[in-house]
C-alpha positions as CSV (number, residue, x, y, z in Angstrom):
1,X,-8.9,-43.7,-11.1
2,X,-8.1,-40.1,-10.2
3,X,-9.2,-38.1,-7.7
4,X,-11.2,-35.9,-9.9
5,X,-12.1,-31.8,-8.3
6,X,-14.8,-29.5,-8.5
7,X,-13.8,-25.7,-8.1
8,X,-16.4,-23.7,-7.1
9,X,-15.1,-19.7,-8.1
10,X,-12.4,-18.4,-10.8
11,X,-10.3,-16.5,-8.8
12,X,-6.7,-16.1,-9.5
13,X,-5.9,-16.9,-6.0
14,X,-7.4,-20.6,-6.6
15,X,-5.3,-20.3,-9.7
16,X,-2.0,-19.4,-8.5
17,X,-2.7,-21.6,-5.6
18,X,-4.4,-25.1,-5.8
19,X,-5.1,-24.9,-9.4
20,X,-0.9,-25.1,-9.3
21,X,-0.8,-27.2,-6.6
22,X,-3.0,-29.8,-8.0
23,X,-0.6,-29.4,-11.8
24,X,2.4,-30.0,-9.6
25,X,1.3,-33.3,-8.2
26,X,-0.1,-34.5,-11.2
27,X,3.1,-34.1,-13.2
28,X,5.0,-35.9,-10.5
29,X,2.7,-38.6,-10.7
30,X,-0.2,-38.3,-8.4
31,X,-3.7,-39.2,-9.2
32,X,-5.5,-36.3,-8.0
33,X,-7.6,-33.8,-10.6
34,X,-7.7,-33.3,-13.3
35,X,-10.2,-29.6,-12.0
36,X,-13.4,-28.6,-13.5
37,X,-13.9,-25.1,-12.6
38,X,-17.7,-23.5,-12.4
39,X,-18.6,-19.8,-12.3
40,X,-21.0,-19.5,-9.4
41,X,-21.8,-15.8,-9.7
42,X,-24.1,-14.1,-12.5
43,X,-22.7,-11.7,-15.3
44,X,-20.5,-11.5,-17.7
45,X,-17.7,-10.4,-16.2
46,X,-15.6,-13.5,-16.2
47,X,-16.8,-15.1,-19.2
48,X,-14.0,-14.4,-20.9
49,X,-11.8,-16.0,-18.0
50,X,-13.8,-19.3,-18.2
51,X,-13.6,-19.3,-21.7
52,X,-9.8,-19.1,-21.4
53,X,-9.4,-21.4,-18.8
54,X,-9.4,-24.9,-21.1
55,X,-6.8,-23.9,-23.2
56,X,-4.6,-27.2,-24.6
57,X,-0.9,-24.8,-23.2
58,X,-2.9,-24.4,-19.8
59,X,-2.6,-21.0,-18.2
60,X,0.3,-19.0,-17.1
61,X,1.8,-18.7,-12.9
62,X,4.3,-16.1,-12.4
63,X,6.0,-16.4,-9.1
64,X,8.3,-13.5,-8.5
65,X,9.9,-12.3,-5.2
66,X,12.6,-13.2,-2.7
67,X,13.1,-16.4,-1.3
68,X,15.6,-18.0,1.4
69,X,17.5,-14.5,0.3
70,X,17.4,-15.7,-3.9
71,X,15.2,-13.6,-6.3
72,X,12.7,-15.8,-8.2
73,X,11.2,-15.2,-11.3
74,X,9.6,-18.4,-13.2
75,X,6.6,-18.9,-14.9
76,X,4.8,-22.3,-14.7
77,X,2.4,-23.5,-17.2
78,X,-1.1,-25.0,-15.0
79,X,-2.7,-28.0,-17.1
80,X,-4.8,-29.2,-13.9
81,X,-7.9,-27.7,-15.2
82,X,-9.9,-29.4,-18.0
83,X,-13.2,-28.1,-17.6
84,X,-14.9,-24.3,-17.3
85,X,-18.4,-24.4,-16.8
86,X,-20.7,-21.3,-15.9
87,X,-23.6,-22.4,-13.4
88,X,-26.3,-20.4,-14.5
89,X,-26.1,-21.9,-17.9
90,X,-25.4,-25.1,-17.4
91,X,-26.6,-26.1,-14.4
92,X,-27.8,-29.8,-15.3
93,X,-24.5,-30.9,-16.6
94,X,-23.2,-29.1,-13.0
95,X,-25.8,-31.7,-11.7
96,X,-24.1,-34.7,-13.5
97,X,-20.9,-33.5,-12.9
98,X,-21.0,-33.1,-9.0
99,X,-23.0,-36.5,-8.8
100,X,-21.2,-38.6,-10.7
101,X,-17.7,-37.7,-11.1
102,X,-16.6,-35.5,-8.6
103,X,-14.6,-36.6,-5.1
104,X,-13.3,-33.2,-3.8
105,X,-14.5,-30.0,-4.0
106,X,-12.9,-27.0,-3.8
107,X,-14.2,-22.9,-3.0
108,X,-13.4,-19.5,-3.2
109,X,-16.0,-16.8,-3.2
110,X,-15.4,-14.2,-1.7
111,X,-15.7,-12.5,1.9
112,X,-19.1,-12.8,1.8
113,X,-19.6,-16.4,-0.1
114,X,-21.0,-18.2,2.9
115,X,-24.0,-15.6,3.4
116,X,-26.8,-16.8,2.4
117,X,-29.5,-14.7,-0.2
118,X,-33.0,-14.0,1.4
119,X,-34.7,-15.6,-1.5
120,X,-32.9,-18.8,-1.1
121,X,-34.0,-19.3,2.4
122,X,-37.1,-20.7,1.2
123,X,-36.7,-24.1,-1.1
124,X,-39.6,-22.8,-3.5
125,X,-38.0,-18.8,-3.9
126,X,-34.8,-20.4,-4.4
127,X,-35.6,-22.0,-7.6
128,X,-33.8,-24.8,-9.5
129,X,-30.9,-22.6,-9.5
130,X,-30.6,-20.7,-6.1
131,X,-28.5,-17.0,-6.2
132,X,-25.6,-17.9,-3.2
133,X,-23.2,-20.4,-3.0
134,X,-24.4,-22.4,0.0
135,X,-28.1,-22.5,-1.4
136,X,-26.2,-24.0,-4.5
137,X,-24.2,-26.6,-2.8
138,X,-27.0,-27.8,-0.6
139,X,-29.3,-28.2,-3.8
140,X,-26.5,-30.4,-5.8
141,X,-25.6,-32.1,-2.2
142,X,-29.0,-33.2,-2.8
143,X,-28.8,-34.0,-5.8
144,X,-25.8,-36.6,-5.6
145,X,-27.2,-38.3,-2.4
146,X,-30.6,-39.1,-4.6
147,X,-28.2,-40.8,-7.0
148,X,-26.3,-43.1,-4.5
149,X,-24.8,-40.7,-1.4
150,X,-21.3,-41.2,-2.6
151,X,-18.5,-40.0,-0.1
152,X,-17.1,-35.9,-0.5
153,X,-14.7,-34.3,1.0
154,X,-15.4,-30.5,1.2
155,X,-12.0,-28.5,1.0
156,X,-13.1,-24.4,1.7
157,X,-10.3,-21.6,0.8
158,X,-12.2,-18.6,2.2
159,X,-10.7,-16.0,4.2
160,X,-12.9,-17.1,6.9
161,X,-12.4,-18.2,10.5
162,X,-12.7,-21.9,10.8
163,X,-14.4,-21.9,7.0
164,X,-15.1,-25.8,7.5
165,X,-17.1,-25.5,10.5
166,X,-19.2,-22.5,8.9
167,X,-19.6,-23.9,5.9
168,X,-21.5,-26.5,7.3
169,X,-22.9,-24.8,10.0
170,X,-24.5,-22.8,7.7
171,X,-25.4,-26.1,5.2
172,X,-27.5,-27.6,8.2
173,X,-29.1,-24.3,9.3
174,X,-29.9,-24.0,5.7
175,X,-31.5,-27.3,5.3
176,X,-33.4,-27.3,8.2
177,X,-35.2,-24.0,6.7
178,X,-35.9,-26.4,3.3
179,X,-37.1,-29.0,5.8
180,X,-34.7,-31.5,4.1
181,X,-35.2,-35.3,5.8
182,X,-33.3,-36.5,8.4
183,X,-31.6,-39.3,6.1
184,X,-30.4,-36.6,4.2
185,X,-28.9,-34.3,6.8
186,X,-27.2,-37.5,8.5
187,X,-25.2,-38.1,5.5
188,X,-24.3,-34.7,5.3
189,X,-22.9,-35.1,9.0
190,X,-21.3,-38.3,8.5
191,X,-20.5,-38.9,4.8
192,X,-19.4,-35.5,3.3
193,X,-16.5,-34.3,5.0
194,X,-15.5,-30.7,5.3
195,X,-12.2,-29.7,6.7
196,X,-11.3,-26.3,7.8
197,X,-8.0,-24.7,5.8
198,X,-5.8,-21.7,6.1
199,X,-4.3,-20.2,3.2
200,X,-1.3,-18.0,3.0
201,X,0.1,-16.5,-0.3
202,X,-0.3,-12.9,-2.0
203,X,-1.5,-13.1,-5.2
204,X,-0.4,-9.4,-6.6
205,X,-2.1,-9.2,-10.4
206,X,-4.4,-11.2,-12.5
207,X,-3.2,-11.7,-16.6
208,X,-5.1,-11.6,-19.5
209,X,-7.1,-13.1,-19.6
210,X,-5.9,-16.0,-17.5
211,X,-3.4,-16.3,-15.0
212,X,-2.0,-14.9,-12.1
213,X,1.3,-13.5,-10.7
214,X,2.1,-14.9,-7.2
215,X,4.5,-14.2,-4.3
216,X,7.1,-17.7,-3.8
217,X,5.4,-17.9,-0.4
218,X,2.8,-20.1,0.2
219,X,0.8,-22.3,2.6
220,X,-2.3,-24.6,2.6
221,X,-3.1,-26.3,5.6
222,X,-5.9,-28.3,6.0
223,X,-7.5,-29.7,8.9
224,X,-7.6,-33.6,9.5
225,X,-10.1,-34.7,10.4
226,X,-11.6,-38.2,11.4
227,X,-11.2,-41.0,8.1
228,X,-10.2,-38.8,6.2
229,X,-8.5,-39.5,2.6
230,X,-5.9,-37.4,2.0
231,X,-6.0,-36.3,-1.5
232,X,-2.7,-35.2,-2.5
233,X,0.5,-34.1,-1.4
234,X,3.0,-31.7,-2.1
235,X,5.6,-29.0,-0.4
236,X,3.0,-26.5,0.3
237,X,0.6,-28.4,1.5
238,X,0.1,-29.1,5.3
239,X,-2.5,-31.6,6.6
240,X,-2.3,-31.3,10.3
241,X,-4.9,-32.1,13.8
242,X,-4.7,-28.5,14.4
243,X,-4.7,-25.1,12.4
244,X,-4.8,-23.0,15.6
245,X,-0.8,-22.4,15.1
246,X,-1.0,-21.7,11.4
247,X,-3.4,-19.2,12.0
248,X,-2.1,-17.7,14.9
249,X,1.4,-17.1,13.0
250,X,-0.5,-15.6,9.9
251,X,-2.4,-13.0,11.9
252,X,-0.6,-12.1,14.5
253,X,3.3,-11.8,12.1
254,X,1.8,-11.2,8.7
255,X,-1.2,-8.8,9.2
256,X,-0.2,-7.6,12.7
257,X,2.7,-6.3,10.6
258,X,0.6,-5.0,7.7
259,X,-1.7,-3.5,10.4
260,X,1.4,-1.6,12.2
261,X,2.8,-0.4,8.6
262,X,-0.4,1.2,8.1
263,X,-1.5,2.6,11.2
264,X,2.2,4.3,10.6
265,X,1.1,5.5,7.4
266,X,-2.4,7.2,8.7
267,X,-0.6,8.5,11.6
268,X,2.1,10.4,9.0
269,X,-0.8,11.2,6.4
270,X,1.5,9.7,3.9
271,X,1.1,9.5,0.2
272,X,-1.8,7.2,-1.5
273,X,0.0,5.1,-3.4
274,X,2.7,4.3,-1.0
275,X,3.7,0.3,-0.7
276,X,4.5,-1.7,2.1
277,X,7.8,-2.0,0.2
278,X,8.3,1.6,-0.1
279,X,7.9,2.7,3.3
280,X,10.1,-0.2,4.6
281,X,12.6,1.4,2.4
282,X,12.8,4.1,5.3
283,X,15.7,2.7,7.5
284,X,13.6,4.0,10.6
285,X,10.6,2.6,9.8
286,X,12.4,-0.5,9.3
287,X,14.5,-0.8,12.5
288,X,10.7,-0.1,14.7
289,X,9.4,-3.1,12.5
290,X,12.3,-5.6,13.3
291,X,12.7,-4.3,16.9
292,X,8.9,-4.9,17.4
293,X,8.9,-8.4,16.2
294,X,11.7,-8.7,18.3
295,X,10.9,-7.6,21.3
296,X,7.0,-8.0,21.2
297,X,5.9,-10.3,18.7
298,X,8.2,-13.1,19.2
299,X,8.3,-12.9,23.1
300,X,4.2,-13.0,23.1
301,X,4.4,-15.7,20.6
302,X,7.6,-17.8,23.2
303,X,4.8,-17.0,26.0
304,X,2.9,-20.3,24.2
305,X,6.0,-22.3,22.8
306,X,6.1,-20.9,19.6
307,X,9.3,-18.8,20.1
308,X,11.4,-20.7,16.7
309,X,8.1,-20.8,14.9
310,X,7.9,-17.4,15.5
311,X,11.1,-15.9,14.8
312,X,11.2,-18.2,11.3
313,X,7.9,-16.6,10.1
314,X,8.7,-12.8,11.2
315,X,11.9,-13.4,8.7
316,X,9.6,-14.8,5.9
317,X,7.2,-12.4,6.3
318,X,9.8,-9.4,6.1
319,X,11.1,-10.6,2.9
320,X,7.5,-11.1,1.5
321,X,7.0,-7.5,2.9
322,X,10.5,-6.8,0.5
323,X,9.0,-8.1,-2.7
324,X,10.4,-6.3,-5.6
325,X,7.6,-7.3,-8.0
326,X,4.8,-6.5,-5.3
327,X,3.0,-3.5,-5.4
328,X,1.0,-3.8,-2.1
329,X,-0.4,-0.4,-1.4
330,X,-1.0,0.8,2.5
331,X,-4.1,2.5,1.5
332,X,-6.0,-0.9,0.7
333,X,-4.5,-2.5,3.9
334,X,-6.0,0.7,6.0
335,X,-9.4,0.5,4.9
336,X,-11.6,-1.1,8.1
337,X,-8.5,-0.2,10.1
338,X,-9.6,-0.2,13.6
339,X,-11.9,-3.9,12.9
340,X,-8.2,-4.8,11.9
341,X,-6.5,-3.5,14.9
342,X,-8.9,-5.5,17.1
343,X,-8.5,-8.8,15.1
344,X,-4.7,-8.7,14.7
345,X,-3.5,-7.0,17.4
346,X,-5.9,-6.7,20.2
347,X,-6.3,-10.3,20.5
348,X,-2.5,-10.8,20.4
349,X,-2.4,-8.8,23.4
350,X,-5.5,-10.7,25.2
351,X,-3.9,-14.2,23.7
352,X,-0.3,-13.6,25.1
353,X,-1.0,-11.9,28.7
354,X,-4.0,-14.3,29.0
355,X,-1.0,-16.6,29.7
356,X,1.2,-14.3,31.4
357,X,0.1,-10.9,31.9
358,X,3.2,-9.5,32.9
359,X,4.9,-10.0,29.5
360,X,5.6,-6.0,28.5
361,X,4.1,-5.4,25.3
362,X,4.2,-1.4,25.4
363,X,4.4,-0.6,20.9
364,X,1.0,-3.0,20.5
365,X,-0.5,-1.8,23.6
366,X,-0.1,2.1,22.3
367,X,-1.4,0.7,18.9
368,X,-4.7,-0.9,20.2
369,X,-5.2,2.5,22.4
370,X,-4.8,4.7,19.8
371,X,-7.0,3.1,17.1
372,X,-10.1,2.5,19.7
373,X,-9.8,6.2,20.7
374,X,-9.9,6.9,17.1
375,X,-12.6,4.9,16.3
């Protein structure tokens, strides 16, 4: 029997990105999916989206951008998703659904999904359905372990540092405020596994009104952990015993150099709508990127071992930077600027000279300086 998915969140990211990953290994034979797909948040925004999602000719992926030096333009045609549900309004068939059928689950919501609403602190203000996603998750957690405490393995695609470990962090803190038993709360911790993941692709523009357009770039690497199923395989997808490298790579190439590019364009008072690919279009600009990879980013990086890893993922991420069908505009990437400096570059510095702090790193150094004085 397949492997059958739960998506918690709409997002075109999730579309462009496990939504396809999940089509791709079902048409080459895999028994993972089909995806049901619920709403978690209130309005009617996306109605229309869910509405859309079922459609018997699926929904429509555009990747389109440079890769290994070729331009790519295709379209792919996602059938992995069967199901849209909203969870406001159908929260019983949710109920069935998560206890009965479903052996991974999948999220995406948002920055701010794991936080936790005030109301839903308390089991009785929470209601039947509670406002956040956690209070949610906990309640159908419940729910399926009542029924039988099948086995579930948790797969979180939040942009948040070590998502897994948060995610249940913030379960167990959460179920110790609804007083939940201890036979429950030791089958969270020992039956439902939740894996930390990284993911890495630029999802430029929704369609209408379903679909995304996607960079060809992309990563999803998830965290093994102990007896753990894999799921599913396929080229972009990385199961590994550590993420620490993946992560390292991703913030410290790819937004270290979105970081620089913009500190540049504050510094210049340059125009709004510039892009990333725009002002790398400036042949100076250019040549102080490539010569601070080189002569910064990729020594820190050698500092730990990483010097190939390194150099490979500097020349991706230039020719993601070069994306001809990527409008990435510098004045999104500077807003919380100096928070940004002190995640992407600041901690390069205290990562690499915490090993050898001899290891000249002048161009980053001058960075962090200026945007703390700033600030």
């Amino acid at each position: 029997m397949a492997t059958r998915v739960l998506q918690f969140g709409t997002s075109r990211f999730l579309q462009a990105h496990a939504d396809l990953f999940i089509h791709e290994a079902r048409e080459a034979g895999q028994d993972i999916g089909p995806i049901t797909v619920v709403k978690t948040t209130t309005g009617t925004d996306r109605s229309r989206r869910i509405q859309a999602f079922v459609g018997p000719d699926g929904f429509p992926v555009r990747i389109r951008g440079y890769e290994a030096g070729q331009t790519i333009d295709r379209e792919v045609r996602v059938k992995s998703v069967i199901r849209a549900i909203e969870a406001q309004h159908d929260w019983s068939r949710l109920e069935d659904i998560f206890a009965h059928e479903t052996e991974v689950v999948l999220s995406n919501t948002g920055d701010l999904g794991f936080l936790v609403a005030g109301l839903d602190r308390n089991p009785k203000t929470a209601g039947k359905i509670p406002a956040s996603f956690p209070a949610k998750l906990l309640r159908l957690l419940r729910h399926r372990f009542d029924l039988g405490a099948a086995p579930l393995l948790i797969l979180p695609c939040e942009l948040v540092n070590a998502n897994g470990q948060e995610l249940r962090r913030t379960l167990t803190e959460l179920a110790r405020d609804w007083h939940e038993d201890s036979d429950f709360t030791d089958w969270i911790g020992t039956t439902v596994t939740i894996c930390d993941t990284l993911v890495d692709r630029i999802v430029s523009e929704p369609l209408e009104p379903i679909g995304a357009v996607a960079e060809p770039y992309a990563l999803w690497a998830i965290r093994r952990v102990p007896d753990m199923v894999v799921p599913f395989s396929h080229p972009k997808v990385v199961y590994t015993d550590d993420l620490t490298p993946f992560v390292r790579l991703k913030l410290h190439i790819l937004n270290l150099g979105h970081t620089w590019l913009a500190a540049r364009w504050l510094a210049e008072g340059r125009a709004a709508s510039e892009t990333v690919r725009e002002i790398l279009a400036i042949p100076p600009i250019r040549d102080e990127l490539l010569g601070l990879y080189r002569d910064e980013v990729v020594p820190g990086f050698a500092a730990h071992g990483m010097a190939e890893a390194a150099d490979r993922y500097a020349i991706q991420t230039v020719e993601r930077f070069d994306n001809p069908f990527l409008n990435h505009r510098l004045s999104d990437i500077a807003q919380n600027h100096a928070i940004k400096v002190s995640h992407r570059v600041r901690a390069f510095l205290d990562w690499v000279h915490g090993v050898d702090p001899d290891i000249p790193l002048p161009r980053l150094e001058r960075l962090a300086r200026t945007a703390l004085q700033a600030h």
